[in-house]
C-alpha positions in Angstrom: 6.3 45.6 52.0 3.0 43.6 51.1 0.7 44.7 48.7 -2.3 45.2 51.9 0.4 47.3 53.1 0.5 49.9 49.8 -3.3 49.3 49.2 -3.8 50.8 52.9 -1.5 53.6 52.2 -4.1 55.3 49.4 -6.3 57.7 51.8 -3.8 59.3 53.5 -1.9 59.7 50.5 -4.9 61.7 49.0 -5.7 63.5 52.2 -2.0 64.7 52.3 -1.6 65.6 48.8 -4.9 67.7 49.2 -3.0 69.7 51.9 -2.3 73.3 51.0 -1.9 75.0 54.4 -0.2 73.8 57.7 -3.5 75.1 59.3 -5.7 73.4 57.4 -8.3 71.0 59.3 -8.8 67.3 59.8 -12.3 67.8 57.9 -11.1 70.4 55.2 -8.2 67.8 54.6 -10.4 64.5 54.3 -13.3 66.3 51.9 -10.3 67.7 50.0 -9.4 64.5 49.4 -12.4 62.9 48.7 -13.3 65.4 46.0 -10.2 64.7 44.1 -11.0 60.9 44.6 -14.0 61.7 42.9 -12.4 63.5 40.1 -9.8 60.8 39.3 -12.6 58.6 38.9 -15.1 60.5 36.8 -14.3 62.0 33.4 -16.0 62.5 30.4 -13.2 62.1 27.8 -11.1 59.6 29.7 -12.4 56.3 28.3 -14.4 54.3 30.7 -15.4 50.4 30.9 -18.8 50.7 33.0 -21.4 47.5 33.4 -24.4 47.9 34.7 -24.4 47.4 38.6 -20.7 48.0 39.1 -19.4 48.4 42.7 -15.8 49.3 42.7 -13.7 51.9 40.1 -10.3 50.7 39.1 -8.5 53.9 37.4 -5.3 52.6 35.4 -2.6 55.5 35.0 -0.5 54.0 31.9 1.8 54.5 29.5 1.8 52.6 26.2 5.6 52.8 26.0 5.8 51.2 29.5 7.0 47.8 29.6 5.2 47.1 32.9 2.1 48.6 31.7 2.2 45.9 28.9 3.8 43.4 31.9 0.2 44.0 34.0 -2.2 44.3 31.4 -2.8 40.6 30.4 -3.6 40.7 34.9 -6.4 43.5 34.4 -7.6 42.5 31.1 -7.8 38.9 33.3 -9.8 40.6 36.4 -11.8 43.1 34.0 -13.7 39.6 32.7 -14.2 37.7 35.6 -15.4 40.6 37.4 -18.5 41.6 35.6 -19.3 44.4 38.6 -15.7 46.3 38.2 -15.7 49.9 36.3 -12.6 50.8 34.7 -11.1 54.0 34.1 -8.6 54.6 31.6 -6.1 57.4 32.4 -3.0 57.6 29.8 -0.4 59.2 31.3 2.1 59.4 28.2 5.3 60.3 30.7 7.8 58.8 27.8 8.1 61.2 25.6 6.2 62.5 22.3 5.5 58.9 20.6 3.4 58.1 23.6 1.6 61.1 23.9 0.6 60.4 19.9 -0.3 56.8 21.0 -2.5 58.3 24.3 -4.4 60.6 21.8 -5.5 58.1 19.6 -6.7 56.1 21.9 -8.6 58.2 23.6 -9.7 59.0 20.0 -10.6 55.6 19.4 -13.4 56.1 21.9 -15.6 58.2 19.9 -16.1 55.1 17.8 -16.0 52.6 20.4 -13.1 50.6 19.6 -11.1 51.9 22.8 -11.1 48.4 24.6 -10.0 46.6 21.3 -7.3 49.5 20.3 -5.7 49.6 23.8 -5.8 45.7 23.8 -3.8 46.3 20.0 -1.4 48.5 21.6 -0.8 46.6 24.9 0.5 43.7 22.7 2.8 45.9 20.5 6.2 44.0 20.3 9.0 46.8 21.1 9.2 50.6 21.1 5.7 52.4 20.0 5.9 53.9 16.5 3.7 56.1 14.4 3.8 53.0 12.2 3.4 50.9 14.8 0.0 52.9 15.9 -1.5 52.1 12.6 -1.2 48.7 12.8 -2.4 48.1 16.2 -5.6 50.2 14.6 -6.2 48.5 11.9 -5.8 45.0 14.2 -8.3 46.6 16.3 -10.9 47.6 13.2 -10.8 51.0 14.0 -11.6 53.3 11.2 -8.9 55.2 10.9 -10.1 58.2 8.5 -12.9 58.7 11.1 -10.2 58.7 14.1 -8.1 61.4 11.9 -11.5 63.3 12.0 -12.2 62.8 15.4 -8.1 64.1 16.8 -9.1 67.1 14.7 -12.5 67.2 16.4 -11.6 66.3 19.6 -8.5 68.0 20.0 -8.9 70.4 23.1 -10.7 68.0 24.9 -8.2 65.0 25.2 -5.5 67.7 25.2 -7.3 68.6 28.6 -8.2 65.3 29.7 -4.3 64.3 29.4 -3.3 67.4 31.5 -5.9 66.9 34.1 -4.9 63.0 34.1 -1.0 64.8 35.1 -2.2 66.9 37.2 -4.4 64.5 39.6 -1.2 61.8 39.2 1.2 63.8 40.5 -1.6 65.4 43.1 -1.5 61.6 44.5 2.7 61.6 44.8 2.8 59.0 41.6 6.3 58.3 40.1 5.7 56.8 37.0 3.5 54.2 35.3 1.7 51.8 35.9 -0.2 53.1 38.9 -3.9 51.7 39.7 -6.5 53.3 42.1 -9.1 50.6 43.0 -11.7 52.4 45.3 -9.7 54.1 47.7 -6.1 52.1 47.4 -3.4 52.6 45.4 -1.3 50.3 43.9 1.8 51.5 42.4 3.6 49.3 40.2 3.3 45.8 38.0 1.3 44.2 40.4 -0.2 40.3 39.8 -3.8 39.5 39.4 -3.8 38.1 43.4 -2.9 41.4 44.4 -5.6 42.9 42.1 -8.7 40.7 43.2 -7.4 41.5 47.1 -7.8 45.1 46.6 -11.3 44.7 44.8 -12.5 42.6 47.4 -11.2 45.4 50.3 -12.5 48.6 48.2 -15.8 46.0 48.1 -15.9 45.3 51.5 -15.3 49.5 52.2 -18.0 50.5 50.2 -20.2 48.1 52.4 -19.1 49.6 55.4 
């Protein structure tokens, strides 16, 4: 199965997840699905990488106890800087266990100072299993000030609580498995993919939004 083969696969993966009644109409089903397209791609709390001009949304469902996630991320870190018209969305889905929900929340922490890109960078390059101890020192790699992010879980708390569950919610809306999972415009790329794979589906989800 080629990755133009999976990337194609994204709408009607949408349209039927949106499906709540066998009578339900072609239009009902295709609005359904663009509004929870819309959704996945815009959130307040979920941290966001967005340069002026930018064309296409990449939303990243990961985990930072996922061994693929950390496999793919050098790829996206790679795209993210040669592509200075990409906006990226960064939905943590911590689906291994309570270490990674305690990693998710502090990064999404992180955000309120603006040191999300350089902690999840930290955290992507963590050797072995994610620890509390292990979340420390990625932060202080990263310069975040960590009395202020202690402040800012505290502060913050219902809102990433609810930006977590509505980042489950829409991921298993969309039929995901597991992490990593990437929706670039309208496809959807489960899996490690490589950066060729990556720039294809940019330049298709470019090419849509021209059409």
């Amino acid at each position: 199965m080629t990755g133009r083969f999976l990337m194609m696969q994204a709408l009607a993966a949408l349209a039927v997840a949106l499906t709540v009644s066998p009578a339900a109409t072609a239009q009902n089903i295709t609005s359904n699905a663009a509004s929870l397209h819309r959704q996945i791609q815009n959130d307040s709390v979920a941290p966001t990488s967005a340069p002026a001009g930018a064309d296409v949304t990449m939303v990243v469902f990961s985990d930072y106890q996922c061994p693929y996630c950390r496999k793919v991320h050098p790829a996206l870190e790679q795209l993210r800087r040669e592509d200075p018209k990409l906006r990226v969305v960064y939905r943590d889905w911590p689906v291994f266990g309570a270490v990674s929900r305690e990693a998710a929340r502090t990064a999404i922490a992180a955000n309120y100072q603006g040191r999300h890109a350089a902690f999840n960078n930290s955290l992507m390059q963590t050797q072995g299993r994610i620890t509390s101890q292990s979340i420390r020192i990625a932060a202080d790699r990263a310069g975040v000030d960590w009395a202020r992010l202690q402040a800012d879980l505290v502060k913050h708390d219902e809102a990433i609580d609810a930006a977590l569950a509505r980042t489950h919610r829409y991921a298993r809306a969309i039929g995901l498995a597991g992490t990593p999972a990437l929706v670039i415009g309208r496809y959807l790329l489960p899996g490690a993919v490589e950066l060729p794979t990556l720039r294809e589906a940019v330049a298709a989800a470019r090419r849509g939004n021209a059409d």
